[in-house]
Structures are given as structure tokens and as C-alpha cells.
C-alpha positions as CSV (number, residue, x, y, z in Angstrom):
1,X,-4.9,54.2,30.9
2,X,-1.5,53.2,30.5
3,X,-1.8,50.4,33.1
4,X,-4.9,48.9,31.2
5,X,-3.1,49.4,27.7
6,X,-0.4,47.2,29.0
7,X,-2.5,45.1,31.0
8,X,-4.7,44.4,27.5
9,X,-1.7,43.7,25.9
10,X,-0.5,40.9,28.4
11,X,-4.0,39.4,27.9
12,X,-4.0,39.5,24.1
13,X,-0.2,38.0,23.9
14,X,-1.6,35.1,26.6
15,X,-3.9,34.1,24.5
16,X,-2.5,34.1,21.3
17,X,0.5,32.0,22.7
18,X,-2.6,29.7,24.5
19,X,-4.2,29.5,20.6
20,X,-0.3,29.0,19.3
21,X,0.2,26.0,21.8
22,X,-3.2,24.3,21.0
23,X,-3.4,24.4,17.8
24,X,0.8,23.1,17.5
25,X,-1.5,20.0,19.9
26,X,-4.1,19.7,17.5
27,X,-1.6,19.8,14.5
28,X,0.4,16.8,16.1
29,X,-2.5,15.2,16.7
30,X,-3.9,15.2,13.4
31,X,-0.5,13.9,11.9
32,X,-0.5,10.9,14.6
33,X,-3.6,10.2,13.4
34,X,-3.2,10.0,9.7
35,X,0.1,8.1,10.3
36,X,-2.0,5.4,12.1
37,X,-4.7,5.0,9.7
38,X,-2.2,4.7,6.9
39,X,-0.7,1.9,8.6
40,X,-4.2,0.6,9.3
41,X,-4.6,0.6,5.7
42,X,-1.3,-0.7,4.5
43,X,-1.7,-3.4,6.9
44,X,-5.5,-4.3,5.8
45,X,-4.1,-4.2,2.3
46,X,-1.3,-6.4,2.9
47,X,-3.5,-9.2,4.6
48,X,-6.1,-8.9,1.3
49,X,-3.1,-9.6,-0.7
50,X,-2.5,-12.4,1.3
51,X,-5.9,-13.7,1.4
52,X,-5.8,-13.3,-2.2
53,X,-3.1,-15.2,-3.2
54,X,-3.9,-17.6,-0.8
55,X,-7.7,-18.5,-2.2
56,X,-5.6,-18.9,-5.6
57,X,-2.9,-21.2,-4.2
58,X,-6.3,-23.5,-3.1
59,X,-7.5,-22.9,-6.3
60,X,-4.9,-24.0,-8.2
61,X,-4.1,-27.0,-6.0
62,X,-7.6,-28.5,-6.6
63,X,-7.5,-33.1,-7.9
64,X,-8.3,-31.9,-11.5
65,X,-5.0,-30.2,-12.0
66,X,-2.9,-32.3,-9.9
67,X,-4.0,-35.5,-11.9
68,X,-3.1,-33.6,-15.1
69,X,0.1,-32.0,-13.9
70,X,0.9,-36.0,-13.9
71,X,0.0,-36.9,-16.9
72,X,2.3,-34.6,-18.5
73,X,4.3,-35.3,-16.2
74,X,5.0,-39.1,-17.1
75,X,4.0,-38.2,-20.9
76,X,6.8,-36.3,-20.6
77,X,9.3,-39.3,-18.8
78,X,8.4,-41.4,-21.7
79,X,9.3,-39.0,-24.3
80,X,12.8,-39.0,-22.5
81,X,12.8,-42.6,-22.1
82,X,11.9,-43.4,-26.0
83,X,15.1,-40.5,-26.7
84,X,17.3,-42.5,-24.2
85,X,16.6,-45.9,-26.7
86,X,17.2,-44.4,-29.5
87,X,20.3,-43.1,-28.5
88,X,20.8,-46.2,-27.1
89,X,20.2,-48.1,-30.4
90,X,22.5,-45.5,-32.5
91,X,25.5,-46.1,-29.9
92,X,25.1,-49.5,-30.3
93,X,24.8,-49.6,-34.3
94,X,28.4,-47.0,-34.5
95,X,30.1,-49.2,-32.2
96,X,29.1,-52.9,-34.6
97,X,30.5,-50.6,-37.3
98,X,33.7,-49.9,-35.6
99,X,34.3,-53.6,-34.6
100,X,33.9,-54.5,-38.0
């Protein structure tokens, strides 16, 4: 009886070790494959963005918006360039003063 006691015991210590190693494999496993499906997901998020802002850049860049962008654009110069004669004209008028 001894023999098979000892013999039982081999058995039972086999297979837990067996179970141990297997389920340390199936542990790995499971974190390989979360890791990869969180990079699958970060990735397919990070190409949405892109999509995203993409469609918005066309969106933004459509004839409308560029023909007003230059209108304000050269409302804008001619403010400056009415400032610029003005400034202009009171240069001129402080320097008749001072020749006179």
C-alpha cells in the first residue's frame, strides 16, 4: 500500500504541475491577446481621428470660404493703407509747421 500511496502521490503532483504549466500558457496568452487588441483599437482610433480632422480640413477649405477669407483679407489692406495716408498727411502737415 505504501508503494501505491507514493505512486498516487507522484501522479497527483504530475498533474497539478501539468494544470500549473498550462494554465501560466493560457494566462500569457490571454495578456498577448488583450495587449494586441488594445493596439488594434488605439490604432483604429487614431486613424478615425485622422479621418476626422481630415473631412474638416476639406470642409473648411471649400470656394465659399476661401473667396471670403479674401475679402477680409484686402478689406483689411485697405484699412491699413487709409491708416498709412493719414499718417502720411499728419507727417506732412507737423513738418510745414516746423519749416515755418
Amino acid at each position: 500500500p505504501v508503494a501505491i500511496l507514493a505512486q498516487g502521490w507522484s501522479n497527483v503532483t504530475r498533474f497539478a504541475a501539468m494544470a500549473v504549466g498550462k494554465l501560466a500558457t493560457a494566462e500569457t496568452r490571454m495578456r498577448s491577446r488583450g495587449a494586441c487588441l488594445l493596439v488594434k483599437s488605439v490604432s483604429k482610433a487614431q486613424e478615425r481621428a485622422a479621418q476626422d480632422a481630415f473631412e474638416r480640413l476639406l470642409g473648411g477649405a471649400d470656394l465659399g470660404s476661401a473667396a471670403q477669407a479674401r475679402e477680409e483679407a484686402e478689406a483689411t489692406l485697405d484699412k491699413l493703407r487709409k491708416l498709412v495716408d493719414l499718417f502720411d498727411a499728419d507727417i506732412q502737415g507737423m513738418m510745414a509747421k516746423l519749416d515755418k
